[in-house]
DSSP file (Angstrom, degrees, kcal/mol; ACC not computed):
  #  RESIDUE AA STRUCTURE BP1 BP2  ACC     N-H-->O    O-->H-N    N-H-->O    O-->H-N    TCO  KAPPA ALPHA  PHI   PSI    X-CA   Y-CA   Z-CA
    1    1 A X     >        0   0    0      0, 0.0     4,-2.5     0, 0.0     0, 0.0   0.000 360.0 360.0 360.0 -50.2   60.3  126.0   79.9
    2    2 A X  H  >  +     0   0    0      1,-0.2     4,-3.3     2,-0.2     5,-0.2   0.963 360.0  60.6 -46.6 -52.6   63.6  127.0   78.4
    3    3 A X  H  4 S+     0   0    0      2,-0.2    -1,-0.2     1,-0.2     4,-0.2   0.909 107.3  50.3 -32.0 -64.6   65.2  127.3   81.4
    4    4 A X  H >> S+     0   0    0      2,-0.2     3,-2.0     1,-0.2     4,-1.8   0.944 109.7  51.7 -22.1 -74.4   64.3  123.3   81.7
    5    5 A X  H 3X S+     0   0    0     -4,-2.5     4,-1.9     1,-0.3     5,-0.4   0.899 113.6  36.5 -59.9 -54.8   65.6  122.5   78.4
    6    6 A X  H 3< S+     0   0    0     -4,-3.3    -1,-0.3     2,-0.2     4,-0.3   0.555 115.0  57.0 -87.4  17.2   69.1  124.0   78.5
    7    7 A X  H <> S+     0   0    0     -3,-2.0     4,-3.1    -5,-0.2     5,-0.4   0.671 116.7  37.4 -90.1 -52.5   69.4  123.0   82.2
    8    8 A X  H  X S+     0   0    0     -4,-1.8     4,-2.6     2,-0.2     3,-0.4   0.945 112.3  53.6 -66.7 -56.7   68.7  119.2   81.1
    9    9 A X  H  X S+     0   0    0     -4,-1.9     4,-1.3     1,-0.2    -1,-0.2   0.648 109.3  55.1 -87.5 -15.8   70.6  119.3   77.8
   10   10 A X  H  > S+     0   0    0     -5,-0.4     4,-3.6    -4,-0.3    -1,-0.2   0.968 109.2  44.0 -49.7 -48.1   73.7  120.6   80.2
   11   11 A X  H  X>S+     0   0    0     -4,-3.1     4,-3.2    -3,-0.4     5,-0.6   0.989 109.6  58.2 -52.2 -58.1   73.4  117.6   82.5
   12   12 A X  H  X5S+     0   0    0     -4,-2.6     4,-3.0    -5,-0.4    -1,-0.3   0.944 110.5  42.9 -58.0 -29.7   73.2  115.5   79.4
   13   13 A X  H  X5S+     0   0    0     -4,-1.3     4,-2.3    -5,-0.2     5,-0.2   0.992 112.2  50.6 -47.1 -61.6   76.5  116.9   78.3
   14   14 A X  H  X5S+     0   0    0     -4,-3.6     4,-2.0     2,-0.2    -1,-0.2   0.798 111.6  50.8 -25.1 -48.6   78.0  116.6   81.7
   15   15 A X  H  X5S+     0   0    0     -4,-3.2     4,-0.8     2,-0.2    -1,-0.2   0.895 115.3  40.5 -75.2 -43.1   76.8  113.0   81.6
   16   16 A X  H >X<S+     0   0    0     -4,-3.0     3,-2.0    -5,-0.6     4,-1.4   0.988 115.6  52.1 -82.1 -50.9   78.4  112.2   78.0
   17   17 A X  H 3X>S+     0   0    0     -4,-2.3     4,-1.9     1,-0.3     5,-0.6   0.802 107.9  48.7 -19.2 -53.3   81.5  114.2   78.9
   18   18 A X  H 3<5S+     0   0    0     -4,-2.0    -1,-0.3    -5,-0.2    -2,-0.2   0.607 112.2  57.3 -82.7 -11.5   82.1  112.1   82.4
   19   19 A X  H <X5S+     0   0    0     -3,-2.0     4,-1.9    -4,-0.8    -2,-0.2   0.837 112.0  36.9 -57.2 -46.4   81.5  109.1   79.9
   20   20 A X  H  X5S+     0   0    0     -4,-1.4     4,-1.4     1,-0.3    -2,-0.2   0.930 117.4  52.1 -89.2 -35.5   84.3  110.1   77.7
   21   21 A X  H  X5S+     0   0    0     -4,-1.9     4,-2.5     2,-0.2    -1,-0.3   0.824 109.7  41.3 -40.2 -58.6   86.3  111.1   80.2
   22   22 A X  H  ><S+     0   0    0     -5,-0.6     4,-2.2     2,-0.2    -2,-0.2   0.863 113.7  55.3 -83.0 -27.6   86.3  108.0   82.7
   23   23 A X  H  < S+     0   0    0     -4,-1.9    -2,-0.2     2,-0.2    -1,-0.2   0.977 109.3  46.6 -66.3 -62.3   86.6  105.6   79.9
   24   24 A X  H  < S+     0   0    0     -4,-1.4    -2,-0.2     1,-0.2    -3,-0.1   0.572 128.6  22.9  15.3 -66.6   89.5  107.4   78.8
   25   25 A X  H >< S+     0   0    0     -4,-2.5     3,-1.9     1,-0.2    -1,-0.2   0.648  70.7 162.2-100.9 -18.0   91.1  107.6   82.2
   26   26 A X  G >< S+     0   0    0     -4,-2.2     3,-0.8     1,-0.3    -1,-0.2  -0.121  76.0  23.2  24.7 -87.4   89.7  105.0   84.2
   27   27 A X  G 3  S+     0   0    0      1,-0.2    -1,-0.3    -2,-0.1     5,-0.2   0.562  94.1 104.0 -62.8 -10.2   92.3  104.6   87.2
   28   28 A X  G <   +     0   0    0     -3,-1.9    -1,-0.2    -6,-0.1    -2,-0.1   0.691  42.9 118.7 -33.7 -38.9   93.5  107.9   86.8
   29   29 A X    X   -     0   0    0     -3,-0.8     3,-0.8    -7,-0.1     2,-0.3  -0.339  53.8-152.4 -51.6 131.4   91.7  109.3   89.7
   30   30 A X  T 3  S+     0   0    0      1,-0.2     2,-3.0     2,-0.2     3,-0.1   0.404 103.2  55.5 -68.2-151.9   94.0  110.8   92.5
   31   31 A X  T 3  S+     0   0    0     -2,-0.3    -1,-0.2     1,-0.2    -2,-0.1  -0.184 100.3  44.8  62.1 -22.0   91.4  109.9   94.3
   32   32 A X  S X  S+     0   0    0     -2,-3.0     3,-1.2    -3,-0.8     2,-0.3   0.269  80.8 125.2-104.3  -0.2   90.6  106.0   93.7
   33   33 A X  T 3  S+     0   0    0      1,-0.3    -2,-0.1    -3,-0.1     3,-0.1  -0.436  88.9   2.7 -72.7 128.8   94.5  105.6   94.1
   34   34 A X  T 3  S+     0   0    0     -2,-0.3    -1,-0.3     1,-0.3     2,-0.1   0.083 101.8 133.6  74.6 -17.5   94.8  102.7   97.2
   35   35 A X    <   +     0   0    0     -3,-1.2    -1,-0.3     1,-0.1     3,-0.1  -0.429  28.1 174.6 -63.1 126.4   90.5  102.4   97.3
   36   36 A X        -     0   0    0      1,-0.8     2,-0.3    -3,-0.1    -1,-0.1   0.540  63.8  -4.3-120.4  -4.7   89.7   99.0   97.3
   37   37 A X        -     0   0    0      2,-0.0    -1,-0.8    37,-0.0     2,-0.3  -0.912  58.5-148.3-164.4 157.8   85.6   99.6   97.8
   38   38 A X        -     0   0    0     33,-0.4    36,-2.3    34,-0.3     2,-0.8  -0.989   2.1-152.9-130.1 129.2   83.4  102.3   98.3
   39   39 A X  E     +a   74   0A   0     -2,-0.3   120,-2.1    34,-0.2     2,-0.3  -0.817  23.3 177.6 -95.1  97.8   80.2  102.5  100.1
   40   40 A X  E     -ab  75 159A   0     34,-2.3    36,-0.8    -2,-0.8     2,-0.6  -0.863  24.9-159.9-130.8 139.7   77.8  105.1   98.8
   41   41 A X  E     -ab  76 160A   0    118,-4.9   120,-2.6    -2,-0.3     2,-0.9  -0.979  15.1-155.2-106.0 122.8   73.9  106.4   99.7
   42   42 A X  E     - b   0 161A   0     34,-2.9     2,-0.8    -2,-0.6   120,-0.1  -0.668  13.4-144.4 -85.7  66.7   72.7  108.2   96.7
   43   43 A X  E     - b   0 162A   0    118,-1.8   120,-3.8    -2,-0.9     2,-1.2  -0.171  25.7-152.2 -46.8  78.8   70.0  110.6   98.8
   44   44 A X  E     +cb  79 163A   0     34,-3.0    36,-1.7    -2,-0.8   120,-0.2  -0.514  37.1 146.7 -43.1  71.1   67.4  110.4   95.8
   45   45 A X        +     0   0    0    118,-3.2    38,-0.7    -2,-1.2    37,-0.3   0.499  18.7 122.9-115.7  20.7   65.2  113.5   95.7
   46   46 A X        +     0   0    0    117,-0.4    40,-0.2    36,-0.2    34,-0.1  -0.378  25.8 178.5 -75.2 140.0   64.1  114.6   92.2
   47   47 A X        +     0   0    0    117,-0.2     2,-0.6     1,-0.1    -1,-0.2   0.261  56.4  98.0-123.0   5.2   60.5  115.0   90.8
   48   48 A X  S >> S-     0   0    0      1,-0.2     4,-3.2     2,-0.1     3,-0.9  -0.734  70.3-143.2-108.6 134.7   61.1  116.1   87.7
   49   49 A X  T 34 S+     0   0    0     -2,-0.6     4,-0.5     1,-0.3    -1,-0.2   0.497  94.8  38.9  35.3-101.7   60.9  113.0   85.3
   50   50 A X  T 3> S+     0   0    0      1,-0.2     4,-1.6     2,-0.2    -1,-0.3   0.696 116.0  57.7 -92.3 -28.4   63.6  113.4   82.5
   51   51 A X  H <> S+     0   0    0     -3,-0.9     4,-2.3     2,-0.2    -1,-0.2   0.957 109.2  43.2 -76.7 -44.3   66.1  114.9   85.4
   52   52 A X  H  X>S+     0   0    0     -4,-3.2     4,-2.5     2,-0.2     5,-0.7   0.910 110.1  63.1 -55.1 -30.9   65.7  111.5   87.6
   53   53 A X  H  >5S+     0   0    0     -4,-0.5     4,-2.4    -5,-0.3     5,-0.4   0.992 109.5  32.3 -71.9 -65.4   66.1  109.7   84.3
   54   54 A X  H  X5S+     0   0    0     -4,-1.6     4,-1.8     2,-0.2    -1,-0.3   0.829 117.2  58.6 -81.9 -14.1   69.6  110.8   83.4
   55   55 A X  H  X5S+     0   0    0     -4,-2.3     4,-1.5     2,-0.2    -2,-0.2   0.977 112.3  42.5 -71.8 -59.6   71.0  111.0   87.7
   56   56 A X  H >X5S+     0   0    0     -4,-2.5     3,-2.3     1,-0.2     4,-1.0   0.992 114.4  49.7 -72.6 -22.8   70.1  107.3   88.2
   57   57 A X  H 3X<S+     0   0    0     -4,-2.4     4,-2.6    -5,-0.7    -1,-0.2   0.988 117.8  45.0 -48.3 -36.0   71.8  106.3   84.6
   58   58 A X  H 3X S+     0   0    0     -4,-1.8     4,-1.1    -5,-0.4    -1,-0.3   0.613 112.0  47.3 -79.0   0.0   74.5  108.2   85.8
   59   59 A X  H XX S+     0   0    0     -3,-2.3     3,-0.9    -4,-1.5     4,-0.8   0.961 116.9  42.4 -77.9 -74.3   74.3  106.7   89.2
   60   60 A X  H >X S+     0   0    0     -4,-1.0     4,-2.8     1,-0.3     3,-1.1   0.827 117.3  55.0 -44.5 -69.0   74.2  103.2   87.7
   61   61 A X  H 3X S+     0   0    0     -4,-2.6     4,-2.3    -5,-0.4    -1,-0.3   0.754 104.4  50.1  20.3 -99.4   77.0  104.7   85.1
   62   62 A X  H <X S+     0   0    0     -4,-1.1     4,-2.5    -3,-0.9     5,-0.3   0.585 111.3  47.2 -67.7 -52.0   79.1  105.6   87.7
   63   63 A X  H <X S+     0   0    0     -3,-1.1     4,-5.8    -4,-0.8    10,-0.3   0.974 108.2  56.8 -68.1 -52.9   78.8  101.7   89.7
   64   64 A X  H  X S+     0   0    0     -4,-2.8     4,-2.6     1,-0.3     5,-0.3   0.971 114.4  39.9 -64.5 -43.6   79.5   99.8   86.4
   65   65 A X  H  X S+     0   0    0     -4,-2.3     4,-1.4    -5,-0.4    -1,-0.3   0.913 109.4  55.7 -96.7  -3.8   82.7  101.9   86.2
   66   66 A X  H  X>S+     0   0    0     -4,-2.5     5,-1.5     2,-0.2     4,-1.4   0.836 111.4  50.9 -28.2 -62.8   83.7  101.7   89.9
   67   67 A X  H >X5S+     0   0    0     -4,-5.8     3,-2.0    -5,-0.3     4,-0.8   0.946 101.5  54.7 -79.3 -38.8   83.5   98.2   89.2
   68   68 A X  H 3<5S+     0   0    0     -4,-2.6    -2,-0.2     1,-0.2    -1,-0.2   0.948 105.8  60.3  -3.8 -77.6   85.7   98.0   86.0
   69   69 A X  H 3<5S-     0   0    0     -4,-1.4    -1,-0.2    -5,-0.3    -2,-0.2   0.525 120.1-117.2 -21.7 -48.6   88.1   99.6   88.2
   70   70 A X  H <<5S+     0   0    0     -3,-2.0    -1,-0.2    -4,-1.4    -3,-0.2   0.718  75.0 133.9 101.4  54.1   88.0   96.6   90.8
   71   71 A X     << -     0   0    0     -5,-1.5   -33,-0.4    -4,-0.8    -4,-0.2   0.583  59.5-139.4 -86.6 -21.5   86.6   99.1   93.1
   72   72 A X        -     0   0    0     -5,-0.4   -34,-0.3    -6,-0.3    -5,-0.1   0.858  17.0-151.9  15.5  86.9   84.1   97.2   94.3
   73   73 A X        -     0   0    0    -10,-0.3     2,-0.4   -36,-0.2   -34,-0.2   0.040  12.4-170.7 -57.3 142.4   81.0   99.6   94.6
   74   74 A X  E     -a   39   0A   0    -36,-2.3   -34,-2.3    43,-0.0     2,-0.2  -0.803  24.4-171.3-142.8 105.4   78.3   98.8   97.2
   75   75 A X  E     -a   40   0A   0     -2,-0.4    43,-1.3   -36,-0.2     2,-0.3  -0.580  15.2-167.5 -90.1 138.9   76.0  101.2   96.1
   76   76 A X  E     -ad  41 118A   0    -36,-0.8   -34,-2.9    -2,-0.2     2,-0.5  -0.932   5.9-159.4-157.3 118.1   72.4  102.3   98.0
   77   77 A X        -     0   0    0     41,-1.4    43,-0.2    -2,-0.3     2,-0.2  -0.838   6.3-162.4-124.3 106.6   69.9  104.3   96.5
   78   78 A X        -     0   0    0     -2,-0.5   -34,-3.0    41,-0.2     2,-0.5  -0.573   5.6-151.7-127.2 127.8   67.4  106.2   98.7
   79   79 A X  B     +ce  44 121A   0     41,-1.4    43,-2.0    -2,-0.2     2,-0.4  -0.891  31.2 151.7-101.5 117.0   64.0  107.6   97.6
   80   80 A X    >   +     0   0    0    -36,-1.7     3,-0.6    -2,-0.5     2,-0.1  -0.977  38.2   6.0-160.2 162.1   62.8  110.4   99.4
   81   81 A X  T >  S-     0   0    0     -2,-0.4     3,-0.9     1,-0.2     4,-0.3  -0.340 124.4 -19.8  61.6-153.4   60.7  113.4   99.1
   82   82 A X  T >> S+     0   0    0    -37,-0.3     3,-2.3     1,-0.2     4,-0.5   0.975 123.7  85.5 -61.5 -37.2   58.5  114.2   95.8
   83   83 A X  H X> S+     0   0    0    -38,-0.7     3,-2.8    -3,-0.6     4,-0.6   0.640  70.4  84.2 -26.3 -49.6   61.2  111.5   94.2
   84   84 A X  H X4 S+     0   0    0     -3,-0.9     3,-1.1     1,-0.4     4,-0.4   0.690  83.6  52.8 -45.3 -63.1   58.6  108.9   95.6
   85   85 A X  H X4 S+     0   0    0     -3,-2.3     3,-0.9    -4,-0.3    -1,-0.4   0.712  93.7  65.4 -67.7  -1.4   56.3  109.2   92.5
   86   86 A X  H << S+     0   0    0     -3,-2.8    -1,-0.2    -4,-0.5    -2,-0.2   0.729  95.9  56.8 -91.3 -25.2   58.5  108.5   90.1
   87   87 A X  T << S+     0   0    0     -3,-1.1    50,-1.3    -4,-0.6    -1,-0.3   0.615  92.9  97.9 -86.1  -6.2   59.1  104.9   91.3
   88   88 A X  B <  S-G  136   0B   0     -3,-0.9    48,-0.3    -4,-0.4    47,-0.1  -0.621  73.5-129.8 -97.2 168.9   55.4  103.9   91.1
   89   89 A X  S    S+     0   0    0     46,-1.0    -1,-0.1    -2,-0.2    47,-0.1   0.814  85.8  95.3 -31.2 -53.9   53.1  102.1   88.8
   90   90 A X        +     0   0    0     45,-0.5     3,-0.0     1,-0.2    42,-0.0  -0.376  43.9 168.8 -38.3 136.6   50.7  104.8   89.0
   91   91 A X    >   +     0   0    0      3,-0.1     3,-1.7    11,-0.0     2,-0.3   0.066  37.2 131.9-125.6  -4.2   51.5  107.1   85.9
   92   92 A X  T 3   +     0   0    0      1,-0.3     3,-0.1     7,-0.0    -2,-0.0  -0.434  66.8  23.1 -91.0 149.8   48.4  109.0   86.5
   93   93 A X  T 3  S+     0   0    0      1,-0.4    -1,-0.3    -2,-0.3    -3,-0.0  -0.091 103.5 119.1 118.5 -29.4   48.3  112.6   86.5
   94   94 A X    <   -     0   0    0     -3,-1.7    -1,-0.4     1,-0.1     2,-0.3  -0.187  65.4-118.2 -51.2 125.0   51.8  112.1   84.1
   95   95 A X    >>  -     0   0    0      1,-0.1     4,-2.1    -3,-0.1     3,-1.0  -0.601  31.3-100.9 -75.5 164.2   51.9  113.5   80.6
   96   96 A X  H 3> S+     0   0    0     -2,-0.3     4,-1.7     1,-0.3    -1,-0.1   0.846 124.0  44.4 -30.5 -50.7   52.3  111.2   77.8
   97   97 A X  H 3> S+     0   0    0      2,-0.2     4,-0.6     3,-0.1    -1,-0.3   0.648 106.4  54.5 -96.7  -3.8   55.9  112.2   77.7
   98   98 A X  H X> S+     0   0    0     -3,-1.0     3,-4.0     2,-0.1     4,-2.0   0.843 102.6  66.5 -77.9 -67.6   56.7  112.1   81.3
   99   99 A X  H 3X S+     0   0    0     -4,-2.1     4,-2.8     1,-0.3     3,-0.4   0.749  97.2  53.3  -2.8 -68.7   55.2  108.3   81.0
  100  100 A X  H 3X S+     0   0    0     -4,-1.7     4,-2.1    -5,-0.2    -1,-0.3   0.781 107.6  46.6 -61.1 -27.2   57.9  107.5   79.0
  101  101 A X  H <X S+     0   0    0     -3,-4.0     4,-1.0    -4,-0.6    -1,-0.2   0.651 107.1  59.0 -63.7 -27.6   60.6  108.7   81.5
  102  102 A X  H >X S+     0   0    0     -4,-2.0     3,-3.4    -3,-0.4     4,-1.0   0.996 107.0  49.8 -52.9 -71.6   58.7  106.9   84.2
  103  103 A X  H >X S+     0   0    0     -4,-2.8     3,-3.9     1,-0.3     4,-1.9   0.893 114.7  45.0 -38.2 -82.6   59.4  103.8   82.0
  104  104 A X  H 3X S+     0   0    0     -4,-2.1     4,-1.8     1,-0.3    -1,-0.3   0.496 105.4  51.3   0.3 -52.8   62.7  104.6   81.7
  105  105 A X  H << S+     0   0    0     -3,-3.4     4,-0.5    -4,-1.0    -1,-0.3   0.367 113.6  51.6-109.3  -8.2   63.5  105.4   85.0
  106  106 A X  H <X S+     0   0    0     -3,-3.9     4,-1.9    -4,-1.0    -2,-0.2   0.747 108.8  55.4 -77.7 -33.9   61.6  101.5   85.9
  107  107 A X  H  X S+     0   0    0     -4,-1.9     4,-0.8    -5,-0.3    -2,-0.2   0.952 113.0  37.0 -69.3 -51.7   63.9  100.0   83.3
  108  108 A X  H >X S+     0   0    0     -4,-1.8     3,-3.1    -5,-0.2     4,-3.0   0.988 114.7  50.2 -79.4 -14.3   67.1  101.3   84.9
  109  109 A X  H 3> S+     0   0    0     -4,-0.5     4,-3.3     1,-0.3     5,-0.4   0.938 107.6  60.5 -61.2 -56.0   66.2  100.9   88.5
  110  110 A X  H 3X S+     0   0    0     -4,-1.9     4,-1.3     1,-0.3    -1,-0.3   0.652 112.4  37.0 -29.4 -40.7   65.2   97.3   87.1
  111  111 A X  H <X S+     0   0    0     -3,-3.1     4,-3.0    -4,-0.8    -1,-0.3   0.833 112.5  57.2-104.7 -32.8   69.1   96.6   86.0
  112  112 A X  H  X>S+     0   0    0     -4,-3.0     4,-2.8    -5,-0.2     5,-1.7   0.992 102.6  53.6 -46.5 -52.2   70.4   98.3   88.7
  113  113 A X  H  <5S+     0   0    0     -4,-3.3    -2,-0.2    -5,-0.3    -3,-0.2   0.996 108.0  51.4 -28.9 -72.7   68.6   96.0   90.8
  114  114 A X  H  <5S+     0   0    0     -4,-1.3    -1,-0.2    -5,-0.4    -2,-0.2   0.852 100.7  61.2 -54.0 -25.9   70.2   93.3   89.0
  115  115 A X  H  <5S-     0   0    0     -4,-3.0    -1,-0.2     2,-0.1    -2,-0.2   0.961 125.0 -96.8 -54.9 -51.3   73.8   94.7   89.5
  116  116 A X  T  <5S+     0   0    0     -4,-2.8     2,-0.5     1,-0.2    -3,-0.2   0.160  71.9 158.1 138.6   1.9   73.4   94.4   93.2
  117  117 A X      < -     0   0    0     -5,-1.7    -1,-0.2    -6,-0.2   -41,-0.2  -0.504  39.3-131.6 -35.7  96.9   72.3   98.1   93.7
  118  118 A X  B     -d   76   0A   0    -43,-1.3   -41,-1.4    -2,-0.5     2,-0.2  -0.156  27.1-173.5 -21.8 131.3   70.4   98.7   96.9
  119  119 A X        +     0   0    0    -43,-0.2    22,-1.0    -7,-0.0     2,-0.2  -0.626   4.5 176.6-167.5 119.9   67.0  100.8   96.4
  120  120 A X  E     - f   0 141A   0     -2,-0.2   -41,-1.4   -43,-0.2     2,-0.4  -0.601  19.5-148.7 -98.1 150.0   64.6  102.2   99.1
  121  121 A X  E     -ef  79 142A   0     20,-1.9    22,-1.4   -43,-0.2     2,-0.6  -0.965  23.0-130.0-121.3 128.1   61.6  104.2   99.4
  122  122 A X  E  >  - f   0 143A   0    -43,-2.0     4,-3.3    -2,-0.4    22,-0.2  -0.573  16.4-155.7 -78.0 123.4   61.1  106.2  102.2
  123  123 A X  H  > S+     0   0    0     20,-3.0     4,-2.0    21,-1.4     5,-0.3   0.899  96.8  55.3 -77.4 -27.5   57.0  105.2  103.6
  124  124 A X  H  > S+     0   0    0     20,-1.1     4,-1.6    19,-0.3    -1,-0.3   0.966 109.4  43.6 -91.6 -39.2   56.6  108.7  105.4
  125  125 A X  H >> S+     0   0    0      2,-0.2     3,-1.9     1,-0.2     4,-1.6   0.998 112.6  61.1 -47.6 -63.2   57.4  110.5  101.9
  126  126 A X  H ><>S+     0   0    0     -4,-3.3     5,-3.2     1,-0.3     3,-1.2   0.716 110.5  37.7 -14.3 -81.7   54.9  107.6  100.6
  127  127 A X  H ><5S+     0   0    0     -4,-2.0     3,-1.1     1,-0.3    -1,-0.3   0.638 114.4  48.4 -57.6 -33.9   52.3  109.0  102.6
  128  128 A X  H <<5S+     0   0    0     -3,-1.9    -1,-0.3    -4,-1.6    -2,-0.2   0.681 116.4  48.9 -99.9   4.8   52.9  112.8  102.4
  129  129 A X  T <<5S-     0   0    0     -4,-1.6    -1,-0.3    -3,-1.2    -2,-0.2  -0.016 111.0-119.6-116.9  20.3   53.1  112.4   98.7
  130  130 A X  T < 5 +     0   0    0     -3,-1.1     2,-0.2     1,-0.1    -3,-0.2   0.768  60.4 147.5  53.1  36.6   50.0  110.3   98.2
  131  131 A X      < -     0   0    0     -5,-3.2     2,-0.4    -6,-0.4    -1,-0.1  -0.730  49.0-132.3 -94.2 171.1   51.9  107.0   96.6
  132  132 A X    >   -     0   0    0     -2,-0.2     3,-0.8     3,-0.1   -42,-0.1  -0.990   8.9-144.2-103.5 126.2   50.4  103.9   97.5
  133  133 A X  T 3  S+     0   0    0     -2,-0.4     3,-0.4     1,-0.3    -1,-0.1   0.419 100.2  59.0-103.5  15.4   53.5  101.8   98.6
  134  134 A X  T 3  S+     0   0    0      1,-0.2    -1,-0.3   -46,-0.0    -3,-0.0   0.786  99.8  55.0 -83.9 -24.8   51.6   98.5   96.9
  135  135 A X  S <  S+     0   0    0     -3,-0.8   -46,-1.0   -47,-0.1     2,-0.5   0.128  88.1 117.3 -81.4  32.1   51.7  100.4   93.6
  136  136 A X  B    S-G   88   0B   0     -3,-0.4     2,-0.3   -48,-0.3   -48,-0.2  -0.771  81.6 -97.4 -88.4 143.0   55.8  100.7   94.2
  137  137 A X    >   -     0   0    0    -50,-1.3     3,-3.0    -2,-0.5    -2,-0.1  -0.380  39.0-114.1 -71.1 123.9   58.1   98.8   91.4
  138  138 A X  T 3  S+     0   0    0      1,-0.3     2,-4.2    -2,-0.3    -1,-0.1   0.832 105.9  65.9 -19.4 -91.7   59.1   95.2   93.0
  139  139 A X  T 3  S+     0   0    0      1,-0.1     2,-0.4     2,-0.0    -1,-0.3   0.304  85.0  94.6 -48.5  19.1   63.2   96.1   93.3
  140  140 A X    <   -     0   0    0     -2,-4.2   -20,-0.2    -3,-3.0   -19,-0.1  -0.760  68.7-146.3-130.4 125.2   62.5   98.5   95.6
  141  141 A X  E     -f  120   0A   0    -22,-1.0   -20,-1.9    -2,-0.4     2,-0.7  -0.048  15.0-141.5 -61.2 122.7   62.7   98.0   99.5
  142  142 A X  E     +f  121   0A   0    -22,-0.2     2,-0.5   -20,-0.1   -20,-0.2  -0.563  22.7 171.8 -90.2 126.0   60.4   99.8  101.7
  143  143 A X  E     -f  122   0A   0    -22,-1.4   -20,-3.0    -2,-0.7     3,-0.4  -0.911  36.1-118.4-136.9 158.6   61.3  101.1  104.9
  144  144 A X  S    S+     0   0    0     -2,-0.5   -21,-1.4     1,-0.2   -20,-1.1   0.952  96.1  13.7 -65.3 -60.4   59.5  103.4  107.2
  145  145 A X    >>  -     0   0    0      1,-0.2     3,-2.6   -22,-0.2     4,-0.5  -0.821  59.0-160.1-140.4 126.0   61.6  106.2  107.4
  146  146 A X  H >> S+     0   0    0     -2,-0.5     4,-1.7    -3,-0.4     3,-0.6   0.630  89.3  60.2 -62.9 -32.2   64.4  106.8  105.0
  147  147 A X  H 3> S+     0   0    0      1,-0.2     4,-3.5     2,-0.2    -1,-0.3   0.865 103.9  55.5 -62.0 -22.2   66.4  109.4  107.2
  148  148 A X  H <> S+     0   0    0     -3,-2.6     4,-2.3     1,-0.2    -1,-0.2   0.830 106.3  46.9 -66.5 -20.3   66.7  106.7  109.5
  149  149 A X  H <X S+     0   0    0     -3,-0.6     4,-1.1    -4,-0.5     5,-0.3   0.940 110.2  56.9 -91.9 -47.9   68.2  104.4  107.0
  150  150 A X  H  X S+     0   0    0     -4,-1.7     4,-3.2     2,-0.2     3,-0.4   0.821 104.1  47.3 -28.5 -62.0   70.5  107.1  105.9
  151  151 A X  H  X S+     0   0    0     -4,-3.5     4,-3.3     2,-0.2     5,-0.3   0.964 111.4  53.9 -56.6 -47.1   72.1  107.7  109.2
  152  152 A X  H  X S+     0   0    0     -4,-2.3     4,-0.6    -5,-0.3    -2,-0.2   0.786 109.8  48.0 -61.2  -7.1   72.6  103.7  109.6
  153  153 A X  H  <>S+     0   0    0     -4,-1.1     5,-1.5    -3,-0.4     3,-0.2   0.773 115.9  44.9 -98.7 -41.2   74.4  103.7  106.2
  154  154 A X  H ><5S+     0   0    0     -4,-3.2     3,-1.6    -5,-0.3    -2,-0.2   0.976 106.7  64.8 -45.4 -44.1   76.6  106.8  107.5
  155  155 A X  H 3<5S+     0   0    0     -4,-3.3    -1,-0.2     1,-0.3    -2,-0.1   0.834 105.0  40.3 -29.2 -56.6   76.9  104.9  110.6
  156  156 A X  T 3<5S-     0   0    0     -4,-0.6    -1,-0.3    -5,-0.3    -2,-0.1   0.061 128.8 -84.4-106.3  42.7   78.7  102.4  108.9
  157  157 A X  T < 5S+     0   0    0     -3,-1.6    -2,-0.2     1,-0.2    -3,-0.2   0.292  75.0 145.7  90.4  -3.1   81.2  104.5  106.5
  158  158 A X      < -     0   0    0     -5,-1.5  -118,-0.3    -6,-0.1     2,-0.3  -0.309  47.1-127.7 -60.4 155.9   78.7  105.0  103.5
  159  159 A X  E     -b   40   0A   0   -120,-2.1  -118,-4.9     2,-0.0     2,-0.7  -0.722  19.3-125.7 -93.1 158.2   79.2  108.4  101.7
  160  160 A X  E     -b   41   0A   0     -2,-0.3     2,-0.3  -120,-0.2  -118,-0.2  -0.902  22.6-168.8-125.0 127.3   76.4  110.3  101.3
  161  161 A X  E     -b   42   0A   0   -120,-2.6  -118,-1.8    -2,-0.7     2,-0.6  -0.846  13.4-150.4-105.8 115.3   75.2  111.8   97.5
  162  162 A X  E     -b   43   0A   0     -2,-0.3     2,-1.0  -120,-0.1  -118,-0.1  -0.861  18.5-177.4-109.6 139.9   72.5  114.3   97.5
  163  163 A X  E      b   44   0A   0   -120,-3.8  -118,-3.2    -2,-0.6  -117,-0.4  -0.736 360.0 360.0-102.1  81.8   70.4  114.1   94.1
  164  164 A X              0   0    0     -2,-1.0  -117,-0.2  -119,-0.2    -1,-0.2   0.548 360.0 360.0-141.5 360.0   67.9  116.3   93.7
């Protein structure tokens, strides 16, 4: 349980550090210098909770300042593996304080959505992880099977981010 805690209150450092940091420097990246978009799959696989909660803010993060930049992010975020409960209605079996990360983690997907963020659930994870894909949150697109959608966003240049 410790082990948890100081592995999540690194990431949350990381997270506020790569805040202060990219605000800071913003075009600085060797690395954005001549990039006029970027196409990216964010290979979603995290079950626990409070760890999904800060990767997509940081996902989401991460677009909003891609687009400052005038980067123009086209962003795709892929649910796959245990990740697949975390997106549903269903909260049962959840503690009381996972719940609230659930919420969370419906609230950003909910504004990503509204940025233009892509986000899929993979049905055969659905199934081998017992979600029901009617009980899945609205903004996210179902497709049968998510590696297939992966290779067609490689296909066509996306880069591929693995979260779990």
């Amino acid at each position: 349980m410790q082990r948890k805690i100081i592995t999540l209150l690194n990431l949350f450092i990381a997270i506020s550090l790569f805040s202060v940091v990219s605000t800071v420097h913003g075009e600085e990246y060797e690395s954005m210098k001549g990039i006029k978009s970027v196409t990216t799959i964010f290979d979603e696989r995290e079950s626990n909770p409070k760890s999904a909660v800060l990767h997509l803010k940081l996902i989401h993060q991460t677009y909003e300042e891609l687009a400052a930049m005038k980067k123009t992010p086209v962003f795709v975020v892929i649910f796959s593996g245990p990740s697949v409960k975390l997106i549903s209605k269903n909260k049962e079996g959840f503690s009381p304080e996972d719940q609230k990360s659930l919420d969370e983690i419906a609230n950003t997907l909910s504004a990503m959505s509204k940025d233009g963020i892509k986000l899929e659930i993979c049905l055969i994870a659905a199934k081998v992880f017992k979600v029901d894909p009617a009980s899945v949150l609205p903004e996210i697109k179902r497709v049968g099977n998510g590696w297939i959608s992966m290779i067609g966003y490689q296909a066509q240049g996306y880069s591929l981010v693995p979260v779990y």
